[in-house]
C-alpha positions as CSV (number, residue, x, y, z in Angstrom):
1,X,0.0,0.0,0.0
2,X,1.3,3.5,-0.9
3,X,1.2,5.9,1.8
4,X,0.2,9.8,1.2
5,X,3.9,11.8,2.1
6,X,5.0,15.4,2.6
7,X,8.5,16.9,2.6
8,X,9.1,19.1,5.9
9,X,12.3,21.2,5.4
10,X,14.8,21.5,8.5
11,X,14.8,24.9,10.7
12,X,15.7,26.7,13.5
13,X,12.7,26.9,15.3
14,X,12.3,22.9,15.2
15,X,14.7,21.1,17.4
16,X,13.2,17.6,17.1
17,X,13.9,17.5,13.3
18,X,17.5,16.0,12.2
19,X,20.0,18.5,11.7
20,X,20.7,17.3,7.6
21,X,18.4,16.6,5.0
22,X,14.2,16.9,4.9
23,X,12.3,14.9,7.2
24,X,9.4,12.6,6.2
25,X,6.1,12.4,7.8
26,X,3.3,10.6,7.0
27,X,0.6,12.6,6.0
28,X,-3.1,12.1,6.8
29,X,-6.2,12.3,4.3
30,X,-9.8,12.4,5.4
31,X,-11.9,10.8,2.7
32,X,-14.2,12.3,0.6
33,X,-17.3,12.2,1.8
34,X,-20.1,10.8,0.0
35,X,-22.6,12.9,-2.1
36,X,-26.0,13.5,-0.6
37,X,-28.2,11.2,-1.9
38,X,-30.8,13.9,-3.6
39,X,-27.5,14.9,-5.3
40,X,-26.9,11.5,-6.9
41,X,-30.4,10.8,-7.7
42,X,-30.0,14.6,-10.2
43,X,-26.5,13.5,-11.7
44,X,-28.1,10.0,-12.7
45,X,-30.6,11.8,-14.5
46,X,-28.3,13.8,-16.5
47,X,-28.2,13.2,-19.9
48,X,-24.8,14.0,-21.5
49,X,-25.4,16.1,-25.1
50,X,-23.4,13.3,-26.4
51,X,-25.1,10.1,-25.5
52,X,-28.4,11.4,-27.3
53,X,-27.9,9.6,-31.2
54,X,-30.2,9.4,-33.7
55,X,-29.2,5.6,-35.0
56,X,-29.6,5.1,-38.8
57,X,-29.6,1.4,-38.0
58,X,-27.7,0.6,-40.9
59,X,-23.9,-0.7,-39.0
60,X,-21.9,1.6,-42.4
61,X,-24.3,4.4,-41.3
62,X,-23.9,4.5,-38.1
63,X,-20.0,3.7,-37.8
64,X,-19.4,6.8,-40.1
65,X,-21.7,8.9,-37.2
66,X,-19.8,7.6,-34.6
67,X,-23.2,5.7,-33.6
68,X,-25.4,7.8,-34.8
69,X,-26.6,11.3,-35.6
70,X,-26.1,13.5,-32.8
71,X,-29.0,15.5,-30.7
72,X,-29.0,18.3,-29.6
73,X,-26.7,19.5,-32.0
74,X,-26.5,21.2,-35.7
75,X,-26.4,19.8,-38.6
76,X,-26.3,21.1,-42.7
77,X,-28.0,19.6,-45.3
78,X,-27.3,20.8,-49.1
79,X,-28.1,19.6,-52.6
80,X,-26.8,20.1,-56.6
81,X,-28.3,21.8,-59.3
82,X,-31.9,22.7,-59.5
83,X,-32.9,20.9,-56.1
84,X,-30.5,23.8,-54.2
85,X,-32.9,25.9,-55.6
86,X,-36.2,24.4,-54.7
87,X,-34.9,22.8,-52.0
88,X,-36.7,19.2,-52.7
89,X,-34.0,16.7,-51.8
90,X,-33.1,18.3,-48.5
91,X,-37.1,19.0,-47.3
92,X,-37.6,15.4,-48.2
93,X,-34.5,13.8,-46.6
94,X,-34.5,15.7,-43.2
95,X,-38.7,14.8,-42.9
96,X,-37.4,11.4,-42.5
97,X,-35.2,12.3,-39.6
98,X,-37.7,14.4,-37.7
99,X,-40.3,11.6,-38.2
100,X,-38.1,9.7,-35.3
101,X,-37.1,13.0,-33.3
102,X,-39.3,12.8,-29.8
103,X,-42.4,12.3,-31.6
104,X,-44.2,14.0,-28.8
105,X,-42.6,17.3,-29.6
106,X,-42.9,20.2,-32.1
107,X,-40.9,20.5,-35.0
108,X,-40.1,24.6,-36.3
109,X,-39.8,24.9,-39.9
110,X,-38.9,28.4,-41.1
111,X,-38.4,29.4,-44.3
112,X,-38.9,32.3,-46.4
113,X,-40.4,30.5,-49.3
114,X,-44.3,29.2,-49.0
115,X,-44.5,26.4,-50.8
116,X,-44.1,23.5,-47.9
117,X,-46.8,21.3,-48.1
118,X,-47.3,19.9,-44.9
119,X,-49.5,16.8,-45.6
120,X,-47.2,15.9,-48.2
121,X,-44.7,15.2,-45.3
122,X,-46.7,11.6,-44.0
123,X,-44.9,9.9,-46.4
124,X,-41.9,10.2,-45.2
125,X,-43.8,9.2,-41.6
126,X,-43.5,13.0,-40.4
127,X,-46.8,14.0,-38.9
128,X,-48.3,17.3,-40.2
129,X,-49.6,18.3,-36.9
130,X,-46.4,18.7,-34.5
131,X,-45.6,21.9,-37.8
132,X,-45.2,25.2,-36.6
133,X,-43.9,27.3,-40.0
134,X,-42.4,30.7,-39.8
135,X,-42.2,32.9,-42.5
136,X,-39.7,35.1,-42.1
137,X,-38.1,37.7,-45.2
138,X,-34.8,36.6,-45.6
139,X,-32.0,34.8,-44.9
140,X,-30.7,37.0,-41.8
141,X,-34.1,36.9,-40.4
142,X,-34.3,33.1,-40.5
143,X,-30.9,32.8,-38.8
144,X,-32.6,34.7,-36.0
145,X,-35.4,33.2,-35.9
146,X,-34.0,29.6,-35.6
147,X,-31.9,31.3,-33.0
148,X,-34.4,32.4,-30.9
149,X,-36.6,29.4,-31.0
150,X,-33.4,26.7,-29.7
151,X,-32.8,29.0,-27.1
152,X,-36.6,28.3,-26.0
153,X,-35.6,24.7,-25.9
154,X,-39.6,23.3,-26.6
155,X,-38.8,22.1,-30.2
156,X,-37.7,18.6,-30.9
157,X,-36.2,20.3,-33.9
158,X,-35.7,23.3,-35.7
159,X,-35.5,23.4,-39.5
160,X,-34.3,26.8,-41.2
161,X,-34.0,27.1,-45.2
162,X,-31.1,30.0,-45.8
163,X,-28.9,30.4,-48.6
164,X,-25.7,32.4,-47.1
165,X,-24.6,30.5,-43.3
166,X,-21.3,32.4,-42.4
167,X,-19.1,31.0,-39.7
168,X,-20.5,33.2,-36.6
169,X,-24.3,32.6,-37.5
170,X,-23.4,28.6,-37.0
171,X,-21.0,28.9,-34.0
172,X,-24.5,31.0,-32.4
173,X,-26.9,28.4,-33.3
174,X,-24.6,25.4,-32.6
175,X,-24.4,27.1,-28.9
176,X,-27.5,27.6,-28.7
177,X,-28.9,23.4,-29.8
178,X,-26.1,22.2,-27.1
179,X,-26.7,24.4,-24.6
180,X,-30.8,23.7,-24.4
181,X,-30.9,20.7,-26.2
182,X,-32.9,21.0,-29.2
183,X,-31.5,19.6,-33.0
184,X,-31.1,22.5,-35.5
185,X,-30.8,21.2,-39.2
186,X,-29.7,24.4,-41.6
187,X,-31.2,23.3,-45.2
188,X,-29.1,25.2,-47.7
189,X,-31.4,26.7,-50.4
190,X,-31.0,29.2,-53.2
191,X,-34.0,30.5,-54.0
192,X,-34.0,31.7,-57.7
193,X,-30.8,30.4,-58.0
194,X,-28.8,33.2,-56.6
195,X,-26.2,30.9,-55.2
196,X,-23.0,32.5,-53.8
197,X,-19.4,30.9,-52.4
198,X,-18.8,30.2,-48.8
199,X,-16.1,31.9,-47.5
200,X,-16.1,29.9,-44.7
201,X,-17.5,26.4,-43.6
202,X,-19.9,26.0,-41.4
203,X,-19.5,24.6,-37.7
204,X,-22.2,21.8,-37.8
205,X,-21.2,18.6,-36.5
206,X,-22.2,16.9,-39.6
207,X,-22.5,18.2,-43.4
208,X,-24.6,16.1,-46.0
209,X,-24.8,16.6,-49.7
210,X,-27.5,15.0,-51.9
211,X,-28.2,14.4,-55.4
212,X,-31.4,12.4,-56.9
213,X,-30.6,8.8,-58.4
214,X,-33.5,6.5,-60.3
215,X,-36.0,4.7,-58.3
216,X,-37.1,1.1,-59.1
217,X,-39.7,-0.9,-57.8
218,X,-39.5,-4.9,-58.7
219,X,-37.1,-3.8,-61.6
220,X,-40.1,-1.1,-62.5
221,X,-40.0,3.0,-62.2
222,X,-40.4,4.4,-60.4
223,X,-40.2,3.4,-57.3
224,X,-39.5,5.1,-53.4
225,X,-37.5,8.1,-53.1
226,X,-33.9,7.4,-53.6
227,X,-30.6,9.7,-53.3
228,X,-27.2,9.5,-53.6
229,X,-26.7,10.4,-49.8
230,X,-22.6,12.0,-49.1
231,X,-21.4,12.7,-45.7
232,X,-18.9,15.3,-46.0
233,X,-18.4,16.1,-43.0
234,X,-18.6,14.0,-39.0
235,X,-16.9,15.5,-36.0
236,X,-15.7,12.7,-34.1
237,X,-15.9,10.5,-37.2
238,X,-15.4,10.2,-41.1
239,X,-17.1,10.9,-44.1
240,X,-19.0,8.3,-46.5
241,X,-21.4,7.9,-49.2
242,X,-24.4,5.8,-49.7
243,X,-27.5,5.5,-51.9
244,X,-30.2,5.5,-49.4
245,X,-33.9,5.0,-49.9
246,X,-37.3,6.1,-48.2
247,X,-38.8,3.3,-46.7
248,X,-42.3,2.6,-46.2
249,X,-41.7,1.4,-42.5
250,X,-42.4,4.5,-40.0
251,X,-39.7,3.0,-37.8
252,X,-36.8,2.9,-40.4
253,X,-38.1,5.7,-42.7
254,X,-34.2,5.4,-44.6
255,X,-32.8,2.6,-45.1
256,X,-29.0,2.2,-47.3
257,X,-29.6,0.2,-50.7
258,X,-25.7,0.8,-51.5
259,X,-22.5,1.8,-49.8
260,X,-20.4,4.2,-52.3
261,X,-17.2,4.9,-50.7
262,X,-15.3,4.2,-47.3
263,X,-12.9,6.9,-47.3
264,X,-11.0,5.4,-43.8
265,X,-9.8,2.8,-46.1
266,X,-8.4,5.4,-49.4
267,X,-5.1,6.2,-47.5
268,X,-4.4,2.6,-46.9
269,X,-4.9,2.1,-50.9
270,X,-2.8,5.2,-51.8
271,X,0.2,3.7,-49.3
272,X,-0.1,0.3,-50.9
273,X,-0.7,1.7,-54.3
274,X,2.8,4.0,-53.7
């Protein structure tokens, strides 16, 4: 057994100590007392930020995700070509993640463009009645507005379509999902196709970029929703791609139908390939 000891350095004033070299004496510790057992009852029912995942239930998925998609955090979610304009793919794709966020919650959805149809949302399992939309002008306003409702901390989720996202706006609404524990999802969206470059990235723990791929149905078209789903971006874990589908099963609204690309393994290739 180790003992607890300090060094007591020789002096005048203390006759009993040896006249060369420190002196050692044993030291004693009082334990730590326990907590109070109202105390532990409120730290078992803490719920790290962390531990709250979204699984995909797909193992490629979900490795990628570092378990799953994180709560109570922010995410982006773009798109190519014409859907980054009407914003399809995204709307679509993100309904099927809300459809399993605390079910017994509301869901924000602000956007400056009308043209959500909310009833068009149950196929993707999302009910139509946990909606609230807000209609704010433009992009700065939506920002704001997303802003203010996760500070509120009553939405499951918050979902805010804005073209421009500079680096501050995201740092301001990631603080604000960790802080009172509601998901923000950014959907990037160029309406009338007045796209501009990012100067900066965003600071969402994960980025997603889709494009639309052919449906079949028992070799027929079409069939359910497909896209070529890409994960640019996963703190704590790595990117991948996948062409995902929307399933008809309200428990596993996506489902993977192909894994693209496992990028952990591409520096392993290059090495052996060198």
């Amino acid at each position: 057994m180790h003992l607890p000891i300090c060094l007591v350095e020789r002096s005048a004033e203390s006759p009993q100590l040896p006249k060369t070299g420190p002196s050692i004496r044993l030291a004693r510790f009082s334990r730590p007392r326990a907590l109070p057992e109202h105390l532990v009852a409120l730290l078992r029912g803490v719920k790290k930020p962390w531990s709250r995942l979204l699984p995909f239930d797909d193992p490629c998925v979900d490795h990628c995700l570092g378990g799953g998609l994180a709560l109570g955090q922010l995410h982006e979610i773009g798109a190519a070509g014409i859907d980054a304009e009407t914003g399809a793919l995204p709307a679509a794709f993100v309904t099927a993640l809300l459809a399993r966020i605390e079910p017994d919650r509301p869901v924000f959805w602000i956007a400056p463009a009308e043209d959500l149809h909310p009833p068009g949302l149950l196929t993707y399992g999302l009910d139509p009645n946990r909606l609230v939309l807000v209609r704010p002008g433009k992009d700065v306003a939506t920002l704001a507005s997303m802003e203010v409702v996760l500070r509120e901390g009553v939405a499951a989720a918050v979902v805010g379509e804005v073209g421009c996202l500079d680096r501050t706006a995201s740092r301001r609404l990631q603080l604000a999902c960790q802080r009172h524990g509601s998901t923000g999802f950014v959907l990037r969206r160029w309406l009338h196709g007045h796209r501009t470059t990012d100067r900066e990235t965003s600071v969402a723990v994960t980025r997603w970029h889709l494009t639309p791929v052919p449906s079949e149905k028992d070799g027929k078209d079409p069939g359910l929703p497909r896209w070529h789903v890409a994960l640019t971006h996963a703190r704590g874990g790595r990117p991948g791609e996948w062409i995902m589908e929307a399933s008809d099963d309200a428990t596993h609204p996506l489902r993977v139908v192909t894994e693209l690309a496992d990028y952990a393994a591409e520096p392993q290739r290059l090495r052996l390939a060198g």
